[in-house]
ROGUNU-412334 format. One record per residue (C-alpha): residue in three letters; x, y, z. Coordinates in steps of 0.02 Angstrom, whole numbers, plus 32768, in hexadecimal, padded with zeros to 4 digits. Each point is the difference from the previous one (the first is absolute). Layout:
# residues N
ALAXYZ...
END
This chain:
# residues 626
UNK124872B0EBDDUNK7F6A803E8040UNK7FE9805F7F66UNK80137F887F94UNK7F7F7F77806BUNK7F7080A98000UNK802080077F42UNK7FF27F557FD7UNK7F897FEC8071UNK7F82808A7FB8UNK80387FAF7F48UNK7FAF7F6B803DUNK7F658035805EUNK7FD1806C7F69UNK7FE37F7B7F85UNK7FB07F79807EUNK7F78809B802FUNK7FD680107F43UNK7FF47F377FFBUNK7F8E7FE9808EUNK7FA180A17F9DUNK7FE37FA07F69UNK7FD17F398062UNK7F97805B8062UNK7FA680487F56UNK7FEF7F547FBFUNK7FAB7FB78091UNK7F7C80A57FD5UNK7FE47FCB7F59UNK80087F408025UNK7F6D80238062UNK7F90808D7F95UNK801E7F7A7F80UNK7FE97F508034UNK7F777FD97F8CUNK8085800A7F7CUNK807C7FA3805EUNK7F8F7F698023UNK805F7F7C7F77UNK80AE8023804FUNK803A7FAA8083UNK8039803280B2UNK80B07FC97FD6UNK800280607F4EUNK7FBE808E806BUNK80957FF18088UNK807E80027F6FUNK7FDA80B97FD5UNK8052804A8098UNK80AC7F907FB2UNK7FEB80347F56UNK7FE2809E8014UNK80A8803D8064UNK805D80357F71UNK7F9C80917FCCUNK7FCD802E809DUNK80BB800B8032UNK801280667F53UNK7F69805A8026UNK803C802380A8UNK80AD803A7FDAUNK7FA580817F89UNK7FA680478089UNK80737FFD8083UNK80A380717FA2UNK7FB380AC8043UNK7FC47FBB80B5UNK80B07FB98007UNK805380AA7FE7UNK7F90805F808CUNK802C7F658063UNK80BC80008000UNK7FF780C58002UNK7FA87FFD809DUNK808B7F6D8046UNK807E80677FE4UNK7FC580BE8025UNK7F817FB98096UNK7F79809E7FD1UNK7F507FD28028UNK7FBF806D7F50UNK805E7F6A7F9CUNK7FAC7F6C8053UNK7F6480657FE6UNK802380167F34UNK801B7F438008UNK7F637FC8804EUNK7F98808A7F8BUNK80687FC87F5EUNK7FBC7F30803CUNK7F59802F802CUNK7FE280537F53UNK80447F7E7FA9UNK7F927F918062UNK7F5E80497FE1UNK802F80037F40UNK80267F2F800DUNK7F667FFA805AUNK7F9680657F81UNK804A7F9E7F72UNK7FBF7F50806DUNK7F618040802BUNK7FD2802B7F5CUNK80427F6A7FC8UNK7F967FA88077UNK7F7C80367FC4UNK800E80057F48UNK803F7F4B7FFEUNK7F4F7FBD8001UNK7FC680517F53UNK80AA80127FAFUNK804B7F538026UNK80B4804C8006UNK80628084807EUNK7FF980A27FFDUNK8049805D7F61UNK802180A27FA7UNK7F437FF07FBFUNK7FED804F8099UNK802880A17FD0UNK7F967FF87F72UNK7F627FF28079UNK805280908067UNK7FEB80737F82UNK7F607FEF800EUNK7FE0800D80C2UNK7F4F7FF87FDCUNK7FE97F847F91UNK80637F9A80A0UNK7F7080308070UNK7F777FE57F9EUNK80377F4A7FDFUNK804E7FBF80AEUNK7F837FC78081UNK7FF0804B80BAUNK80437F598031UNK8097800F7F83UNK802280A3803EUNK7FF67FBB80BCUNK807A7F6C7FE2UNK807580837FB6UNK800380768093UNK7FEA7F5B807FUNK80A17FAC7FB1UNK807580A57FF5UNK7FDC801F80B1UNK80257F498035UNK809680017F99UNK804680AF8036UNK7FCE7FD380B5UNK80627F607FFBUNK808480517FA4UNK8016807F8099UNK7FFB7F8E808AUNK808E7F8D7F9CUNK805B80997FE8UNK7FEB802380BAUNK804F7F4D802CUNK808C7FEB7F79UNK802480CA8003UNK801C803C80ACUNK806880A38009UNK805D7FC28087UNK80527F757F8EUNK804480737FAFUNK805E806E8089UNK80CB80017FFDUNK803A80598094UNK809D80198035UNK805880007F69UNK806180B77F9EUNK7F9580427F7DUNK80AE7FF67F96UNK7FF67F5A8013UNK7F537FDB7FCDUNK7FFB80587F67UNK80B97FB17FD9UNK7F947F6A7FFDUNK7F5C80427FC4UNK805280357F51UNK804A7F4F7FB7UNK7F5C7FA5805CUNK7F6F80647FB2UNK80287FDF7F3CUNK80517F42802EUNK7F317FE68049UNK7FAF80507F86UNK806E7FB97F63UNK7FBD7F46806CUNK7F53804D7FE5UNK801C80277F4AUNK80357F437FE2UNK7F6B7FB1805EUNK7F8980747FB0UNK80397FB47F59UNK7FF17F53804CUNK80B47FD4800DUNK80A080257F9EUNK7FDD7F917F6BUNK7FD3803B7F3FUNK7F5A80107FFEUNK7F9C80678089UNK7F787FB28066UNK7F67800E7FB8UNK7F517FBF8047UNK80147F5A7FADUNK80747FEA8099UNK7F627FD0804AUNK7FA37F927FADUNK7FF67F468032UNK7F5D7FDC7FEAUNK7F887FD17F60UNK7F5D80638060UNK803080B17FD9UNK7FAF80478099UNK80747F8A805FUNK808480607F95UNK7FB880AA8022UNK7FF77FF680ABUNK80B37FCA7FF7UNK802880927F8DUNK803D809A807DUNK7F6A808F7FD9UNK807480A98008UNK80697FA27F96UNK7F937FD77F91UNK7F9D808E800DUNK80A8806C7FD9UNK80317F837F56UNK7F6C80367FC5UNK800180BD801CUNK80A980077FA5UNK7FAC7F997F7CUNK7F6D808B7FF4UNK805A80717FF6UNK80747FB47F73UNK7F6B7FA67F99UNK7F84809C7FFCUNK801B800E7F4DUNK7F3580377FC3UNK804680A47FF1UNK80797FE07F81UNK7F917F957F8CUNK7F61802F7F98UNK7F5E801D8023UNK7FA17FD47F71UNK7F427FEC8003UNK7FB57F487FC9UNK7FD680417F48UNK80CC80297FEBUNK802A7F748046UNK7F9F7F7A7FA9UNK802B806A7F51UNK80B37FE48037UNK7FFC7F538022UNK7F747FBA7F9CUNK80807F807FB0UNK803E7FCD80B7UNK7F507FDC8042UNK7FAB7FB77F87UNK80697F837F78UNK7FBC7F5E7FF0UNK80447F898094UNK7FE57F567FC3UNK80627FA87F73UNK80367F547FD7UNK80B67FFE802DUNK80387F898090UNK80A97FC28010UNK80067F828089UNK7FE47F467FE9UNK7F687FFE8097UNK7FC480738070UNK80517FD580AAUNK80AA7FE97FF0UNK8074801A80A7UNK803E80C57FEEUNK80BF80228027UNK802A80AD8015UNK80A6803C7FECUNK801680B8802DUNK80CC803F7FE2UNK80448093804AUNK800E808A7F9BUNK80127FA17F53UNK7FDF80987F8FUNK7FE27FB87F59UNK80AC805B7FACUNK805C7F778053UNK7FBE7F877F71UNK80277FE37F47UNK7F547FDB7FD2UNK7FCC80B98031UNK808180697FC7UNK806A7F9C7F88UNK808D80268047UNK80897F8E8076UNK7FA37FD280B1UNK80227FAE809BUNK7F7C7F7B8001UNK802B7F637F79UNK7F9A7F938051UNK7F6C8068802AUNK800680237F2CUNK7FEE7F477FE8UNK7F707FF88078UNK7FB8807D7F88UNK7FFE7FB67F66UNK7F937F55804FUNK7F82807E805AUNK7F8780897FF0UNK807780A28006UNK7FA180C8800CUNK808880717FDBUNK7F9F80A98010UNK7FC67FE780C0UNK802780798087UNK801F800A80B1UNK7F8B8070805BUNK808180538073UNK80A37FE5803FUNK7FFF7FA280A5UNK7FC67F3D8024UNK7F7580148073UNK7F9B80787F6EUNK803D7F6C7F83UNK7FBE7F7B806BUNK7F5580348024UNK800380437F48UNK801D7F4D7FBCUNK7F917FA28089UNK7F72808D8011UNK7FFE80467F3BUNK801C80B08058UNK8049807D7F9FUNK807780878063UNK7FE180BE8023UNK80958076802EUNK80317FFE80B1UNK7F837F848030UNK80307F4C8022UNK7F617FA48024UNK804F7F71805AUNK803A80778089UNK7F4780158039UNK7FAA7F47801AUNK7F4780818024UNK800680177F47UNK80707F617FC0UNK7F887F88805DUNK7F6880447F94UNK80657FBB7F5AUNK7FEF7F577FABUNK80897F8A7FEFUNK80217F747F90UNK800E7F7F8084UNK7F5380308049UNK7FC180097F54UNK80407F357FD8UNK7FD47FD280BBUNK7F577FCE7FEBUNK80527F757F71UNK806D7FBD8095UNK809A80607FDCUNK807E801F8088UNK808A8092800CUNK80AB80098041UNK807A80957FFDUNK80C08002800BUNK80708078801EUNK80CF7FF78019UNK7FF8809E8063UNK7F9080778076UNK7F417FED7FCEUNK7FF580978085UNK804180697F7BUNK7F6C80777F9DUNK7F827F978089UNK80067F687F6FUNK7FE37F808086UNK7F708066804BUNK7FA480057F48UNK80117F3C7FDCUNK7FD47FE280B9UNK7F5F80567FE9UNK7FDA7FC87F42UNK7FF57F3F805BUNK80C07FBE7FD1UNK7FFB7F62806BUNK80C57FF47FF7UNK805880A97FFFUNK80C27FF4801AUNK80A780588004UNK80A78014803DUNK7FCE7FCB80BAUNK7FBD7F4D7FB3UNK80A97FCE7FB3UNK806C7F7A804EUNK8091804F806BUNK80AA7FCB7FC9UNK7FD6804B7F45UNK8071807C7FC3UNK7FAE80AE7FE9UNK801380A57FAAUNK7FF08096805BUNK7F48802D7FBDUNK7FC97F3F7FE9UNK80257F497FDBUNK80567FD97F5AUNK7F777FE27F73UNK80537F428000UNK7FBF7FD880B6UNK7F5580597FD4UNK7FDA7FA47F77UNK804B7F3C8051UNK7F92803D8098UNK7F53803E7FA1UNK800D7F517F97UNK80037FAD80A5UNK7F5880658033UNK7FAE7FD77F54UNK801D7F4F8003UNK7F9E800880ACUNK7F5980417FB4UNK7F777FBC7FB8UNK7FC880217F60UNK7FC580807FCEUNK805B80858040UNK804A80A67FF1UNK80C080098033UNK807080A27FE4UNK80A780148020UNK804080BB8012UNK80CE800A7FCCUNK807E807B8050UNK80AC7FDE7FCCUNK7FDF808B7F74UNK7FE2807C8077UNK808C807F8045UNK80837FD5803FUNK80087F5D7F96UNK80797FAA8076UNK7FC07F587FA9UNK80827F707FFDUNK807C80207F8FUNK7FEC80BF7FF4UNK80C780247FFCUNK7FF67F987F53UNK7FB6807E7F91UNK7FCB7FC27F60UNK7FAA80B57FC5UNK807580A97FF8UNK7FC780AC7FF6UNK7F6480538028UNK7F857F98808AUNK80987F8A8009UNK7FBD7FC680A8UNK7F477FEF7FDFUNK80377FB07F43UNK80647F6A8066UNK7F6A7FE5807DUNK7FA17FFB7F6CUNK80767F847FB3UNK80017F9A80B3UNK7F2A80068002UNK7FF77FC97F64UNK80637F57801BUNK7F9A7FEB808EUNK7F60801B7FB2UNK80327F737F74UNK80467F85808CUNK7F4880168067UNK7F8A7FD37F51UNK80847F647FE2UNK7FDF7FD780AEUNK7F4580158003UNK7FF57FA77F52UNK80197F4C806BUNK7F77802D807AUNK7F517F9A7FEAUNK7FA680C28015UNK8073803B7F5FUNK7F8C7FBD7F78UNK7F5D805F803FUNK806B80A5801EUNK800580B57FAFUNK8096805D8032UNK7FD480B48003UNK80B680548011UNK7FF980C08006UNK80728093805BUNK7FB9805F8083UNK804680BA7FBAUNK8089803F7F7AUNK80AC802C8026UNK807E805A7FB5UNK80697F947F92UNK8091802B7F7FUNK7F7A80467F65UNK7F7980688079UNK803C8040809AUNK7F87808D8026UNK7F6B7FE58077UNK7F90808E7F95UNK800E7F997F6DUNK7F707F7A7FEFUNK80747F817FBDUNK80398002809FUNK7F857FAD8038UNK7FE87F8C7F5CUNK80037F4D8063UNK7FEC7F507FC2UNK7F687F838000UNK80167F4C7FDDUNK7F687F868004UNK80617F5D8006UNK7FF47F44800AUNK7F947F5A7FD1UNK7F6180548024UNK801D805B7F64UNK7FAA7FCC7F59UNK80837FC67F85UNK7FC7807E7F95UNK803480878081UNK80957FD2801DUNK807380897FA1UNK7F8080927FF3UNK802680AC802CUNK7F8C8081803DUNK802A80B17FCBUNK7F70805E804FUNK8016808B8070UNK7FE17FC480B8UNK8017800C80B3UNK800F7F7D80A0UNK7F5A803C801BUNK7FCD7F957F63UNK80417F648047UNK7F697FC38067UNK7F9280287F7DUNK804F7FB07F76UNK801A7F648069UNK7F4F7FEA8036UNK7FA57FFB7F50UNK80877F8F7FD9UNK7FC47F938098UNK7F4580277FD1UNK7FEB805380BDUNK7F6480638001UNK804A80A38070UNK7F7980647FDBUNK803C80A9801FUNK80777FD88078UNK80A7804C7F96UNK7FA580917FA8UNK80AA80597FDBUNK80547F577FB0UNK80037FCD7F46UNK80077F527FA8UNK809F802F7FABUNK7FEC7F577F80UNK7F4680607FC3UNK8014801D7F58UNK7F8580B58024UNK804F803E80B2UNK803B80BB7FFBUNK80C18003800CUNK804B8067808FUNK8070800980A3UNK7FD98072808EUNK80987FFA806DUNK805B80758082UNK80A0806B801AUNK8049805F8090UNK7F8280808019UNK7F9D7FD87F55UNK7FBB7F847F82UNK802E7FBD7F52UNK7F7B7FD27F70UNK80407F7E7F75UNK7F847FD17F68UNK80407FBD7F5CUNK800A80AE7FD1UNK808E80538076UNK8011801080ACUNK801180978073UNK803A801780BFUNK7FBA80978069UNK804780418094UNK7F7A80428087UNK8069808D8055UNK805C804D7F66UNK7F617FE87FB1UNK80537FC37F42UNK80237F5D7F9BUNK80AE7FDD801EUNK7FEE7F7A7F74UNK7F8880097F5DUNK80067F937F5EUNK7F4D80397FD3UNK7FDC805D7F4CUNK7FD480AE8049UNK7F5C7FDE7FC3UNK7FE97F668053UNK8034802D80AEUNK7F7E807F803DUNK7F8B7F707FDFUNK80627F638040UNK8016808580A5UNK7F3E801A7FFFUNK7FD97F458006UNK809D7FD58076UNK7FA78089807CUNK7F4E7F9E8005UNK80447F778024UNK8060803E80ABUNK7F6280598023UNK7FA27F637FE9UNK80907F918062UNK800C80808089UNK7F558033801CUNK7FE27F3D8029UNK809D8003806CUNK7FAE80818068UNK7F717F9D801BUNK803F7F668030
END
């Protein structure tokens, strides 16, 4: 028993060291920084050392796996050399936490966000470091790593006496008996606090957000952990070596058409200027799901009727293949690069436009609502810090509702966002975000297929959405907000489906665009929009329809009703891009280094390449600068 209270014990004291670590670190930067903190409150303040356990528990478990082995090693074998290894393995890990605060600390005041992978782009150039930190920058770095690792030791001192950890009097047989089963039972604990609990979706720093300040939320937001999302993200988005390097003469050749067509025309399709904007954003509703796009037998009747009374574009694209990239493509008119999902880094995210800041100066308000985790792809964290005064998911919804295993049923969703909509003033910017279509599809009445064959499971969600969709605009049609309203109703990414079921193929990612509702002209009402777009062209199209003046605050979006705008889709794969224009479409693959699909005329693609390869370079060299 002894064993087992020295094991559990050491379990224990290893994560509460690492969380008095990382409270102590926010007190530090609390204070470096109080200038910044002086519009939040003492109680806001308080609520960061609540907020905050989850990742520091997941950050925690992280770092204490290999401490945790020296630790039971020593427990059982009693050698002094083991103990030894397990103070040396803390320590180090220590001083790296500590480096990754201090530095922090310090860059906090000019970057406004924690610590990142940029990092290492500075550290390349040790001198260039030098030459622009400050003596007193330099000081606070070396003053706060020895405060931290000093504090560190003397906790480690308290919590991790060696002679806690002595078991005398007990047969080495039986020890190690013991030792084996106990070692991978703690660590497999570990592995399922480190991803924040046993649920679908890991933790992810959204866990801590609670706040609409972001410092508040980035002093929340555990640093190593943080610090360590965005290593792996280096280290997956460094894509400049794969893409062009073409000098401004090339590139303005290349994309003369793209940067300079005539922007203004005469085309507006909505009775007035400010009417209430409903966004509808549905799970993975690829567009080969629909008659109207392919011709052929769908899954969505009542979506098809919608069509024919709205504004339909049947040539737009997703710009990747998750929902965060889709959100903050639709919201932020930012087009995707491979492997990088901008949403996943607020430093950059937070330097975007979105279209409720654009319409906020006109009065609008925006709400978000979600049937499932917002935590997922750090969605909550990019509406939080884009100024959504109402963000909500799964944890809003009233207990007693019956759930799926990924979210609420898209019936509840849409009963509950109606509820939330009749509760704001116009105007106002509502969207609801749908999950019933998303894997495993255990929406009511899933053991009642309607659909057979290929995507059987998807095609009934589908089916299930659908009705739902239809019930929510009869429902919304007897609100007082329903006369002033455009429904915007668009999927977040493609999915495979029973006509396109490969992900390299850019129909994949073909999705569906409706502009719906009374806000439309009556001469709108029935048009169809064939031009070759992306999400990204959402916020750009909406805003000269609502005469909004953005300046140049969505350079890489596109009025898709402009009679002149270039057609094309930039989107992304697995490891690689796709390029659609009205005159083929290709999909590259980064590491084998070919198209795996082409319709191009051979003497059309070396070009439509060319031009698809300025623009990344263009997109990503801004990317790096943000």
């Amino acid at each position: 028993m002894k064993i087992f209270k020295k094991t559990g014990l050491a379990f224990l004291l290893l994560l509460l060291f690492w969380i008095l670590v990382f409270d102590f670190q926010r007190i530090l930067f609390s204070i470096h920084n109080l200038p910044k903190l002086s519009d939040s409150s003492f109680w806001e303040w308080i609520q960061v050392f609540f907020h905050s356990i989850r990742l520091d528990i997941s950050m925690g478990a992280y770092l204490s796996a290999i401490p945790l082995i020296f630790i039971l090693s020593y427990i059982v074998f009693q050698k002094k050399f083991l103990f030894i290894i397990f103070k040396v393995v803390v320590i180090t890990e220590l001083i790296l936490v500590s480096m990754i605060h201090a530095g922090e600390i310090n860059a906090y005041g000019e970057w406004n966000h924690k610590l990142t992978s940029r990092v290492f782009m500075h550290l390349g150039n040790p001198d260039e470091v030098f030459r622009t930190a400050d003596y007193s920058m330099t000081f606070w770095f070396v003053f706060y790593l020895i405060l931290e690792v000093v504090f560190g030791w003397k906790i480690m001192k308290w919590l991790l006496k060696k002679e806690k950890f002595t078991v005398k009097q007990s047969p080495l047989w039986a020890k190690i008996v013991l030792f084996l089963p106990t070692l991978p039972i703690l660590l497999g604990v570990y592995f399922v606090f480190a991803r924040g609990g046993v649920q679908q979706i890991p933790i992810n720093i959204d866990a801590a957000y609670f706040s609409k300040k972001y410092i508040v939320n980035d002093i929340s937001v555990n640093s190593p952990y943080f610090f360590g999302k965005s290593f792996l993200l280096f280290k997956r988005s460094n894509i400049g070596e794969y893409l062009s390097d073409y000098d401004d003469e090339k590139i303005e050749v290349l994309l003369n058409d793209f940067l300079t067509y005539e922007k203004e025309h005469d085309i507006y399709i909505l009775e007035n200027t400010s009417p209430n904007l409903v966004f509808v954003i549905l799970e993975s509703w690829t567009s080969t799901i629909s008659n109207p796009f392919t011709g052929k037998p769908g899954a969505t009747p009542e979506f098809d009727k919608l069509s024919k009374e709205g504004v339909l574009f049947t040539n737009l694209y997703s710009t990747g293949s998750t929902s965060e990239i889709g959100n903050s493509s639709i919201f932020s008119g930012y087009p995707a690069l491979p492997e990088i999902s901008i949403s996943m880094q607020p430093f950059k995210h937070r330097k975007l436009k979105s279209l409720n800041q654009s319409l906020k100066p006109r009065g609008y308000t925006a709400g978000y609502l979600f049937s499932g985790d917002l935590k997922y792809g750090n969605i909550d964290s990019y509406f939080t810090d884009h100024g959504f005064e109402r963000i909500q998911d799964e944890s809003d919804f009233p207990s007693g509702l019956k759930k799926g295993k990924l979210n609420y049923y898209d019936e509840d969703l849409f009963k509950m966002f109606l509820e939330k909509v009749n509760q704001q003033e116009e105007p106002f910017i509502e969207c609801a975000f749908t999950g019933s279509t998303h894997s495993p599809y255990d929406f009511p009445g899933h053991n009642k297929p309607k659909w057979e064959g290929a995507e059987k499971n998807f095609m009934n969600s589908v089916i299930y959405a659908d009705q739902c969709l239809a019930d929510f605009i009869e429902d919304a049609k007897k609100q007082d907000w329903h006369e002033n309203t455009l429904f915007v109703i668009v999927a977040d990414h493609g999915h495979a489906s029973p006509y396109v079921t490969n992900p390299n193929d850019s129909e994949f990612y073909r999705i569906p665009l409706l502009l719906y509702g009374p806000a439309l002209k009556d001469s709108a009402r029935g048009m169809v929009i064939d031009k070759v777009g992306s999400q990204a062209d959402i916020a750009a199209t909406l805003m000269y329809q609502m005469k909004v003046d953005t300046g140049n605050d969505y350079p890489w979006s596109k009025d898709l009703l402009n009679p002149n705008v270039p057609e094309f889709a930039l989107h992304t794969t697995t490891r690689g891009f796709g390029w659609v224009t009205p005159k083929g479409q290709f999909t590259f693959h980064l590491d084998y280094q070919k198209y795996i699909v082409n319709t191009f005329d051979a003497d059309v693609l070396s070009k439509e390449r060319e031009r698809c390869n300025a623009l990344m370079q263009l997109l990503y060299e801004e990317y790096e600068a943000l």
